[in-house]
N, C-alpha and C positions, 0 to 999 in steps of 0.2 A: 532443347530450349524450354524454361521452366513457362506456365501461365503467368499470368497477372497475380494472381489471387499467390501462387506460390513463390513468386517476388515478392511481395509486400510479407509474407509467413518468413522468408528467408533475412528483411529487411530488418523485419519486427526480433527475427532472434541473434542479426551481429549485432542491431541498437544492444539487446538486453544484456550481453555479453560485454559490449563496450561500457556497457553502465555498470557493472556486476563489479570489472577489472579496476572500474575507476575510482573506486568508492575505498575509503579510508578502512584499512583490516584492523584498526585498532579503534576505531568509533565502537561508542559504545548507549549512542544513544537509537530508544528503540522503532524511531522512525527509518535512522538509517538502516540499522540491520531491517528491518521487511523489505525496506527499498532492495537491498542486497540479493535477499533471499527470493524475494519475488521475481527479480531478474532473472536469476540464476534458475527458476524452475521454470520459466517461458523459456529461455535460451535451450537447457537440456531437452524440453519435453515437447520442441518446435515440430512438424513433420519434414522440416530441414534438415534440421541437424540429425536427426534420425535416417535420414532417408542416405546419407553419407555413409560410405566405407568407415569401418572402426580405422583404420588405417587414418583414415584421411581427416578423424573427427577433430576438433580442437579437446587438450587435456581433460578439461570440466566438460564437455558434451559427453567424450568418453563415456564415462561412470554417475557420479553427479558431481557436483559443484562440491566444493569443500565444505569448512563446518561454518553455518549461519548464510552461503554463499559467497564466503573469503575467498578460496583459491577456486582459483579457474586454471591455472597451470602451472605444475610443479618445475620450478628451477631445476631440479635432478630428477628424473622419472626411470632411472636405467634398474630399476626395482621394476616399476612396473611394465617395462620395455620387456624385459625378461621373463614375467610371467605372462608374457601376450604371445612368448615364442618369435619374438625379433632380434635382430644383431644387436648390440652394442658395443662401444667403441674402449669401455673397459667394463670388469667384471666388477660388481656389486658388491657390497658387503655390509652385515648388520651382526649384532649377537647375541645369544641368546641371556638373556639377566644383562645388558648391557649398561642398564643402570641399575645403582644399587654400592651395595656394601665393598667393591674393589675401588671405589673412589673418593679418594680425602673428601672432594667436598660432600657429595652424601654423609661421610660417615660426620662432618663437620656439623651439616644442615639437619641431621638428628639432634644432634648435642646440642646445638641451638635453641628449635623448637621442643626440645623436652619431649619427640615423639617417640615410640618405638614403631616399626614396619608396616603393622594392621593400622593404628591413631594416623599415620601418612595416608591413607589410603582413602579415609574420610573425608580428607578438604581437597575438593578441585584444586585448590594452587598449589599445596603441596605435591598432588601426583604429577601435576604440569611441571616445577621445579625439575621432580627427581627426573621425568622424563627426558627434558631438554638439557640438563646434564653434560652425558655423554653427545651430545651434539653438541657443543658447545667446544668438548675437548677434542674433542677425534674426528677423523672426516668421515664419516658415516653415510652410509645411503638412503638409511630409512631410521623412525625415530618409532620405538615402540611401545604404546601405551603402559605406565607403571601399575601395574595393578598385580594382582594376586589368583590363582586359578580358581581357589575355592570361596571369590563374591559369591557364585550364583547358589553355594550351599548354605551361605548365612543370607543372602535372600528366603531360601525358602526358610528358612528358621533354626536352620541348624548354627551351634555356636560353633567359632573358629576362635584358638587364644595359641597363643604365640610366647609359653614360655622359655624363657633364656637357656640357648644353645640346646634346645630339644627341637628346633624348627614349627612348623603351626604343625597345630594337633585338632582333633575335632573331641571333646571332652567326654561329650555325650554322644556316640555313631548309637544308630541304630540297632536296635538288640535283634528285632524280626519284622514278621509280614503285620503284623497286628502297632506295633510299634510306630511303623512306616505309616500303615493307616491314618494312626491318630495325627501323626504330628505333619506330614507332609502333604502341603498343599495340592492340587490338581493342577492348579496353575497357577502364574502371578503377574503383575503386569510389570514388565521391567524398567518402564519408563516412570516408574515410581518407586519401585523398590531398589533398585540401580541409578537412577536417578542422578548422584554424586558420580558412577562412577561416567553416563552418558555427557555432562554436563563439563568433565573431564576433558572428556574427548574434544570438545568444541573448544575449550581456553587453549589448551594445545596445539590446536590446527589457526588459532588468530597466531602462538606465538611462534608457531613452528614459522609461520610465511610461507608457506608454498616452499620453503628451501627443499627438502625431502619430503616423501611420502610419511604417512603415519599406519600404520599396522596399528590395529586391533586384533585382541586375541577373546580365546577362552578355552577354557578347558572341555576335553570331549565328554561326554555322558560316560562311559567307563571311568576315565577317573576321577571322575565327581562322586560315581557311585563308591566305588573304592573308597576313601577318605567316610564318607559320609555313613559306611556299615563297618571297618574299619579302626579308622580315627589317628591312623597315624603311617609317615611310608617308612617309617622304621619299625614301629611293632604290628600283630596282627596282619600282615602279608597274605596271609591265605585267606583271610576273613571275606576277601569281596569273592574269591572264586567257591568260597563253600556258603556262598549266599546262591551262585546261579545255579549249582548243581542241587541244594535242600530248598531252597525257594523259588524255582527258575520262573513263575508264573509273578512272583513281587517283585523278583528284579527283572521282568521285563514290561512291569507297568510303573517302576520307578525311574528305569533307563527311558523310555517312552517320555515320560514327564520331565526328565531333562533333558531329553532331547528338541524338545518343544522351546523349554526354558532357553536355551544353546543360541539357539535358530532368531528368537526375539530378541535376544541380548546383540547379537553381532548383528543383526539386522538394523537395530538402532543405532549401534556405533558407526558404520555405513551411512546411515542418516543422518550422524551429528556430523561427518567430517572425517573418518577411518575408508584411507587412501587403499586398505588392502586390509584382509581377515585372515589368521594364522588361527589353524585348531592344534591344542596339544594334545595328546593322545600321552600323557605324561608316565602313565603305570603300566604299560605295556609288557615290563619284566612279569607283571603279579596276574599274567591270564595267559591260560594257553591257549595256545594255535586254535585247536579245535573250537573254544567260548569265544575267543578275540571273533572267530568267523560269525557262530552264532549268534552274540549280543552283542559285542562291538561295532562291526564293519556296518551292520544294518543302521545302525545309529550316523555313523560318518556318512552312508550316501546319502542319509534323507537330508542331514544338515546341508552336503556338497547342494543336491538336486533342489532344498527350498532356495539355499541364498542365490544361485542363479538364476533360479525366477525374481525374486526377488530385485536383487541389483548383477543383471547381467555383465556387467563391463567392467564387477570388481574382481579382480584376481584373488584367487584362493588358495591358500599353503596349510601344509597339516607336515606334523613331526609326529609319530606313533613311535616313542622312542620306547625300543624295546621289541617291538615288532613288525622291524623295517621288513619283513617276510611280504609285506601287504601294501606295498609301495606301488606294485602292477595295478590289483587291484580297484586302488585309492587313485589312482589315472584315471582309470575307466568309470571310475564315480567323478572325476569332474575335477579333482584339485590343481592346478596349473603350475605346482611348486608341490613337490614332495620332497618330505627332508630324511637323510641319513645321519643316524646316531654314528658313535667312534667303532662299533664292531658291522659296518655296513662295507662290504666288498663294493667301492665305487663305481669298480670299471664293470662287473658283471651286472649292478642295477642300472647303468646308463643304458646299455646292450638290451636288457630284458626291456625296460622302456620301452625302444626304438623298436624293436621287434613287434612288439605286442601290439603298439600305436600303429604300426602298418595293420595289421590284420584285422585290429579293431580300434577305428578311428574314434579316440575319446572326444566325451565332451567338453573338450578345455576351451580358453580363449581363442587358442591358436589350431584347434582340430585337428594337434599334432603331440606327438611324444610332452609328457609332463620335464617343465626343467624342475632340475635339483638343485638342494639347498644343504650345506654343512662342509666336509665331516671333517674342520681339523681340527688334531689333538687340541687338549685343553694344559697338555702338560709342557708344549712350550712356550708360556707366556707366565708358568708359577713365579710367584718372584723368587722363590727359593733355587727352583730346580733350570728352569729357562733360561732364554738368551737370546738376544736378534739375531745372530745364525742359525741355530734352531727354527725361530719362527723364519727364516729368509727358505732355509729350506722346504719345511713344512708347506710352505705355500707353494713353492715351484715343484714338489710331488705330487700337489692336488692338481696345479693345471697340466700335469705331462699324464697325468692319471687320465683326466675326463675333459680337459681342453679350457679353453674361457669363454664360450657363449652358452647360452641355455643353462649357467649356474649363477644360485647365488652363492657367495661364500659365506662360513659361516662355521660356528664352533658343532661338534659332534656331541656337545653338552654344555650346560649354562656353567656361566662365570659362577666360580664359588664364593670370591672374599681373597683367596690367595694371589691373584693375580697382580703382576707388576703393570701400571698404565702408560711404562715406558715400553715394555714386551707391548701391549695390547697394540698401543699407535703405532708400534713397527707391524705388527700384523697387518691393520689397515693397509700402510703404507704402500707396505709391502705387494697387499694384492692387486692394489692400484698400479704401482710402477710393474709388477711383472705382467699383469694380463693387456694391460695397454701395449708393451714391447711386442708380447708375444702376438697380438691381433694387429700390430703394424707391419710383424713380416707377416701376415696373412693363416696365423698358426691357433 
């Protein structure tokens, strides 16, 4: 039986709730958003709603309130059901580059506005558009912030251009330790220098509605570095691992400082309204085993160990494509979704998981085995080469492979541009109708 005093605490945070949920997600005047906002951070930060099983919490107590205090509870959450380590009643699905250049209207919505990829990336409505997109076309389970891995290297001042069918390139990487010196800040605030892209996050969580969750991302400190000493993932390959073996003292006070940088950046998209934080670990081919361990992994736990202090209750996913070797690990740091690229032995890393999580219980949501996230081909959905039997296949070897709980689906590599959007929606579709059959005989 609660006090008096923790009646009126409990009374005071369903009013703020009730008021949070009631409030117009498309007002835009700025009495109402405080009203909104201000509810939503007495309701989350009540010693009520706190004192509740994560289980038992409502959506928005969960984590925090959506962006501005719009959503309080996601119409679809079997994204975030999944990285908490719960059943659900079908298997998830998102993808990697899901919006972008394999859909008429993107390619339409450039020709349009006269922009090219990076000019998109500048105006909130634009990123907001490309992002809602593919939600729009496809059933989706989460919608993922449109942005680009290498903001937080033209944050710090490094230029990023994006000539035609050479992919982005960094024009000017870094030459050495004295180089780095001059031109690379120590720190920067990102809620100024990102700014565009945080401000982002929030138009997209009014326009998303609560339908799905929204993922934010960034990229990890290796392959920021990479790129930014580098300058390009086609030439110069070797360039960032013969930066840590001749400079290992500058790249492990540059790696440091984007690590920092990592951590602020997704820390504020959590804050605007980002349902869930995905790290990419994108260059994983360009370091070996031994550095990955050295100056990589250290960088992924502190980013895992700040954001859970930070925002405990948001689930955390990392893809280290290229060196799924570190998926055990990347559990044991805390990620609650680890992903397998297309050369990841599914059935042996679900096992190694489950194994390891016994004997050393991670610090995930769910204080148990990390779920996974991927790994089907990307080559049955080419519009050239694909086919919905291919993709119908494809998916019923993933769940006879690793089952349908504790995954999210998902491609083993980003959409290129070749992709058919009729292959894609059978994909979706596909995963929906097989993993639901499959979880209604109990499989």
């Amino acid at each position: 039986r609660m006090s008096s005093r923790s009646d009126s605490t409990a009374m005071l945070a369903l009013s703020a709730l009730l008021l949070a949920s009631s409030c117009s997600a498309f007002s835009i005047a700025p009495f109402s958003l405080l009203g909104r906002s201000a509810a939503a951070r007495m309701a989350t930060s009540s010693p009520f709603a706190s004192s509740l099983p994560l289980a038992a919490q409502p959506s928005g107590v969960r984590g925090r309130a959506g962006a501005l205090g719009v959503g309080m509870k996601l119409e679809n959450d079997l994204m975030v059901r999944v990285a908490r380590g719960e059943e659900v009643e079908r298997t998830p699905v998102w993808l990697f580059r899901q919006a972008g250049r394999h859909l008429p209207e993107y390619n339409e919505y450039k020709k349009t506005t006269g922009k090219n990829f990076l000019q998109l990336l500048d105006d909130p409505k634009d990123v907001a558009e490309c992002t809602m997109q593919p939600i729009r076309r496809y059933n989706l389970d989460a919608a993922i912030l449109f942005s680009d891995i290498l903001v937080i290297a033209e944050a710090l001042g490094i230029d990023v251009e994006m000539p035609g069918g050479k992919g982005i390139t960094v024009p000017r990487p870094l030459t050495g330790p004295e180089d780095f010196e001059e031109r690379i800040p120590r720190s920067i605030d990102v809620e100024v220098k990102l700014k565009h892209v945080i401000d982002a996050v929030k138009l997209i969580k009014v326009e998303l509605k609560d339908k799905v969750p929204l993922i934010g991302f960034s990229a990890a400190p290796w392959t920021l570095m990479y790129y930014m000493v580098g300058g390009s993932s086609k030439k110069n390959q070797e360039e960032g691992e013969r930066w840590l073996k001749e400079h290992p003292e500058a790249s492990e006070k540059l790696l440091n400082i984007l690590t920092e940088v990592v951590i602020d950046y997704m820390s504020a998209q959590v804050d605007a309204g980002a349902d869930m934080i995905q790290v990419f670990e994108a260059m994983g081919d360009f370091i070996t085993k031994d550095s990955f361990y050295k100056y990589a992994m250290p960088c992924m736990e502190k980013i895992a160990s700040e954001l859970r202090k930070r925002h405990p209750n948001t689930p955390l996913l990392v893809f280290p494509r290229g060196a799924t070797y570190s998926l055990v690990p990347l559990q044991r740091a805390g990620y609650d979704i680890v992903t397998m690229d297309l050369k990841t032995d599914r059935v042996a890393t679900r096992k190694a998981l489950g194994a390891d999580a016994i004997l050393t219980p991670p610090p995930t949501l769910s204080g148990k085995a990390s779920g996974v996230q991927g790994n089907l081909p990307i080559s049955v959905i080419n519009k050239d080469k694909g086919s919905v039997k291919d993709v119908e296949a494809a998916v019923a070897s993933l769940f006879e492979d690793i089952g349908t709980q504790g995954l999210i689906a998902n491609l083993g590599e980003g959409l290129s541009g070749q992709e058919s959007p009729e292959y894609v929606a059978a994909m979706v579709d596909a995963i929906h109708a097989q993993s639901e059959a499959l979880i209604k005989k109990g499989k």
